[in-house]
C-alpha positions as CSV (number, residue, x, y, z in Angstrom):
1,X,127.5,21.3,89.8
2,X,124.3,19.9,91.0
3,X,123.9,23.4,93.2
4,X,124.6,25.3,90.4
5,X,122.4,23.3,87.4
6,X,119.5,23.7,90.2
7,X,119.6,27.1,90.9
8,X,119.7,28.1,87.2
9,X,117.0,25.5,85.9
10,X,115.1,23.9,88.1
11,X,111.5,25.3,88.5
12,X,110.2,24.2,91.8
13,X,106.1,23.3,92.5
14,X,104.2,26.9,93.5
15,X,102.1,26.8,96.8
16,X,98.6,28.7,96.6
17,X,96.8,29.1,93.5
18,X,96.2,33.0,94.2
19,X,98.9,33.6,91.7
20,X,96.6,32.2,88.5
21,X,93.4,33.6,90.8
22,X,94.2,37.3,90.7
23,X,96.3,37.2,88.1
24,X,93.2,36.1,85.6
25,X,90.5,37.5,87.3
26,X,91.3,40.6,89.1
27,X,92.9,42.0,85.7
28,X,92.9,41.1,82.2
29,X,95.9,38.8,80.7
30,X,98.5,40.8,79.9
31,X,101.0,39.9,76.9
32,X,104.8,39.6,77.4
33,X,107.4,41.4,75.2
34,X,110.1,38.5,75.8
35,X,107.6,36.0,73.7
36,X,107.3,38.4,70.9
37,X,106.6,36.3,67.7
38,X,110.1,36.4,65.7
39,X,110.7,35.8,62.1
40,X,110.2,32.4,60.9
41,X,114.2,30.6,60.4
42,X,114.7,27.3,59.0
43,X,117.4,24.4,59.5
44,X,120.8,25.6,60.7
45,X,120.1,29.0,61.4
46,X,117.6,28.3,63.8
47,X,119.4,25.8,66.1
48,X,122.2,28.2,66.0
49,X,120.1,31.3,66.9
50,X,118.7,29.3,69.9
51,X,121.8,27.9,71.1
52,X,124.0,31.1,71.3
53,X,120.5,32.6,72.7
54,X,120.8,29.9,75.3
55,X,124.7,30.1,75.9
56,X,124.6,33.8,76.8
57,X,121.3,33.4,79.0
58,X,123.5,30.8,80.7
59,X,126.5,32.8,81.2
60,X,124.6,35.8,82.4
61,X,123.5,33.9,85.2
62,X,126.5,32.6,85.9
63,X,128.2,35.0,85.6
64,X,125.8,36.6,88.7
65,X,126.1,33.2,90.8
66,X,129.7,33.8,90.6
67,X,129.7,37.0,92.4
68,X,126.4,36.8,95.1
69,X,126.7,34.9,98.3
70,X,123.9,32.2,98.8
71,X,123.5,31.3,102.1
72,X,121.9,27.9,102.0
73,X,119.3,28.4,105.3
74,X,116.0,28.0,104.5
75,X,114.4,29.1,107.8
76,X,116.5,32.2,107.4
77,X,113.9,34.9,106.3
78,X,117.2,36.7,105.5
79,X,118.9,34.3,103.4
80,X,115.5,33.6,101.4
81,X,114.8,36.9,100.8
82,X,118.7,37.5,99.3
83,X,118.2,34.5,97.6
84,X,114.7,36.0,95.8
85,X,116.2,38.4,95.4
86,X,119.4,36.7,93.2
87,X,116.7,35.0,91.4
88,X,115.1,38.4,90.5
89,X,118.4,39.8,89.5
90,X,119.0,36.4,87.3
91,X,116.0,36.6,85.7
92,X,116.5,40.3,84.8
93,X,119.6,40.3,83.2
94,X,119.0,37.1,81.1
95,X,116.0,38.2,79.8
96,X,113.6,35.1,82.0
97,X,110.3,34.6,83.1
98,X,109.3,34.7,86.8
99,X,107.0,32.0,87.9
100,X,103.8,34.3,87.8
101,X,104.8,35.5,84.4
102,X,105.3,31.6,83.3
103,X,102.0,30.9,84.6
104,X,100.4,34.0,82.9
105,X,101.9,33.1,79.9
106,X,101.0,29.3,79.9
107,X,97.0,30.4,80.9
108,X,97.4,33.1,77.7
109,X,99.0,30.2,75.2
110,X,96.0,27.2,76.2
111,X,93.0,29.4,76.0
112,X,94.0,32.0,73.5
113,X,91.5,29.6,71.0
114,X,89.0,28.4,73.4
115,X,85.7,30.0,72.8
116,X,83.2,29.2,75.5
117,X,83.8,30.4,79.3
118,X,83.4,26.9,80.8
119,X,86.0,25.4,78.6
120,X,88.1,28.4,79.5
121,X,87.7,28.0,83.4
122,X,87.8,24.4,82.8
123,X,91.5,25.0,81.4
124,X,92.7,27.1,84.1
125,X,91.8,24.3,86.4
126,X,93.7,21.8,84.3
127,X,97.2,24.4,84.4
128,X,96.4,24.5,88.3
129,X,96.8,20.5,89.0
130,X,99.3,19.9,86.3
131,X,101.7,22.8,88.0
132,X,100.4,20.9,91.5
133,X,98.5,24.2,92.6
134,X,96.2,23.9,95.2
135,X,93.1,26.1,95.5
136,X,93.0,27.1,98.9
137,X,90.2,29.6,99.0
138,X,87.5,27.7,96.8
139,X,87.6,30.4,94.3
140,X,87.4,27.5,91.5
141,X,83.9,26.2,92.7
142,X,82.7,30.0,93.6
143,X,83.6,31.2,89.9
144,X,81.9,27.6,88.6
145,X,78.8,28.7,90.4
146,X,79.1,32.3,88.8
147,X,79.2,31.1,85.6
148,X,76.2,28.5,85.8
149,X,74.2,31.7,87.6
150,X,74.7,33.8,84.3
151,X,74.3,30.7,81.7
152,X,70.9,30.3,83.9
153,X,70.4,34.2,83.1
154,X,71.0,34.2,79.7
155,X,69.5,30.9,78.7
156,X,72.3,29.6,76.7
157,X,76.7,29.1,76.8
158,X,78.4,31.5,77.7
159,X,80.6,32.6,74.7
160,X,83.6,34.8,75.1
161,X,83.0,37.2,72.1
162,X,79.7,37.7,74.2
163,X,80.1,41.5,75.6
164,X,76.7,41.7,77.8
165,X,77.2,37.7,78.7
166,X,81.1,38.3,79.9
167,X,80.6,42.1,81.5
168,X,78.2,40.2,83.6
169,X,80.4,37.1,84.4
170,X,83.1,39.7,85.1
171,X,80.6,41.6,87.2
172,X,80.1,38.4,89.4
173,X,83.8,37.9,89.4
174,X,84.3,41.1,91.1
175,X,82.2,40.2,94.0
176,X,83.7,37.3,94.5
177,X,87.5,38.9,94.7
178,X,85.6,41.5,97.0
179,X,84.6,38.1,99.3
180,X,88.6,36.7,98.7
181,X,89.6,40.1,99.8
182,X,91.4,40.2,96.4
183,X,92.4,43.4,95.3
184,X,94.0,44.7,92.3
185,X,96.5,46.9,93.8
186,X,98.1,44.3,95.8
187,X,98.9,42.0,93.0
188,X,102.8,43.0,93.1
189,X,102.4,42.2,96.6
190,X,101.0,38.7,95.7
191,X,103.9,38.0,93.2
192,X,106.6,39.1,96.1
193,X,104.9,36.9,98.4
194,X,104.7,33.7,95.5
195,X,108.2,34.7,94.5
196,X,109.5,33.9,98.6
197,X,107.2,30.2,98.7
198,X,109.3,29.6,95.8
199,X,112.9,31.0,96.9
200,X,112.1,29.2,100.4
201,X,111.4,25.8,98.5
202,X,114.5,26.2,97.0
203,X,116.6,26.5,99.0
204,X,115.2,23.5,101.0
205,X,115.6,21.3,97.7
206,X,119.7,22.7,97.8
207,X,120.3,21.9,101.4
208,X,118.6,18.6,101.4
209,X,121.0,17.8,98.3
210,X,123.6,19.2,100.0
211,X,123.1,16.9,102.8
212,X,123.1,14.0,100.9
213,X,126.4,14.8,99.1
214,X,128.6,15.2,102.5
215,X,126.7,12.0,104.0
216,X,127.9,10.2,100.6
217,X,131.1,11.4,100.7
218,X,131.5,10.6,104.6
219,X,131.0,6.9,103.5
220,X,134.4,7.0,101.7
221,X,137.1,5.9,104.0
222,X,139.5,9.0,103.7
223,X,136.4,11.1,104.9
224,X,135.1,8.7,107.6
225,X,136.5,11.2,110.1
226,X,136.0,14.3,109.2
227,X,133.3,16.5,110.4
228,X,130.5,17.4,108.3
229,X,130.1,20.7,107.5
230,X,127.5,23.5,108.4
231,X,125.3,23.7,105.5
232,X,124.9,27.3,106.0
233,X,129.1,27.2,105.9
234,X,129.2,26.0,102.2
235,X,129.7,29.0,99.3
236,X,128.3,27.9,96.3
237,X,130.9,29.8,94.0
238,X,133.3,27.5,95.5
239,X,131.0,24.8,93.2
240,X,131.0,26.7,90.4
């Protein structure tokens, strides 16, 4: 069950922090239907609600992990890409958030209040390290710079209900995702790419685990002479 509990819950650290890049600055924050405000419940009724909410995400997903073969081979291209791909399926059916979207949602949530663009970029850097992002192209310090260049400009703090301020912070941005060779249309591409990293990660984390368990059980003296399975042998709906 330790297979199973991590391929349904466990979120696993992104690598690059182009997804929050591109995402925030090469288009505008887009909402997401599945956090839709609801009506307000009280007591009983709401722990129900989320419960049988919960139960039937869960059983979609199993339900789906019952029927796809995982081959557990990280340096597989193939494998990783089938596993994305059960991920994808998973995340469809039960109604989930993909990592980007999580991130896209978490970046909406923290700064839907926050006034002023330095506290804003500020914030985004905060989501980065907590989520253990790492900015590999510098964009952080190149949009820092932008912003100071415009506050310089304008001879004051840059205020996001500022039209003329923001159109030419944006205007700045856009130069610098020109530089990044970041480009609107290939943000699916970016997400595809993010969604792999993670999918690879994975399945890392599931055969290290799975390494461990056989080694553990090899200890016990009824195993002690039988031969350890090929990781890339096991089924996981045999655990499930």
């Amino acid at each position: 069950m330790a297979f199973t509990s991590r391929l349904i819950s466990k979120s696993r650290q992104l690598y690059g922090s182009q997804i929050i890049l591109h995402k925030e600055y090469a288009l505008p924050l887009r909402g997401f239907a599945k956090e839709a405000s609801r009506p307000a419940l009280k007591g009983d009724e709401m722990l129900k609600n989320i419960f049988l909410e919960v139960k039937k995400k869960f059983e979609t997903a199993m339900g789906i992990l019952r029927k796809e073969k995982i081959t557990i081979d990280p340096d597989d291209p193939a494998a990783v890409t089938q596993y994305a791909n059960v991920m994808k399926t998973i995340r469809q059916k039960a109604d989930l958030f993909s990592e980007s979207q999580r991130i896209q949602y978490t970046i909406q949530s923290r700064t839907a209040n926050i006034q002023d663009a330095r506290t804003y970029l500020l914030t985004l850097k905060e989501i980065r390290t907590k989520r253990g992002l790492t900015d590999e192209l510098g964009a952080e310090a190149m949009m820092m710079n932008a912003l100071e260049k415009i506050e310089k400009e304008i001879k004051k703090p840059l205020l996001r209900n500022d039209k003329n301020g923001m159109a030419l912070l944006l205007a700045e941005f856009d130069k610098i995702n020109k530089k990044l060779g970041i480009r609107k249309e290939d943000l699916p591409k970016y997400e595809e790419q993010l969604e792999l990293k993670i999918a690879k990660a994975q399945l890392e984390e599931l055969k290290k685990d799975a390494l461990e368990a056989m080694e553990t059980q090899k200890k016990r003296e009824e195993f002690k002479d039988e031969p350890m399975a090929d990781v890339k042998s096991l089924d996981i709906r045999n655990f499930i």
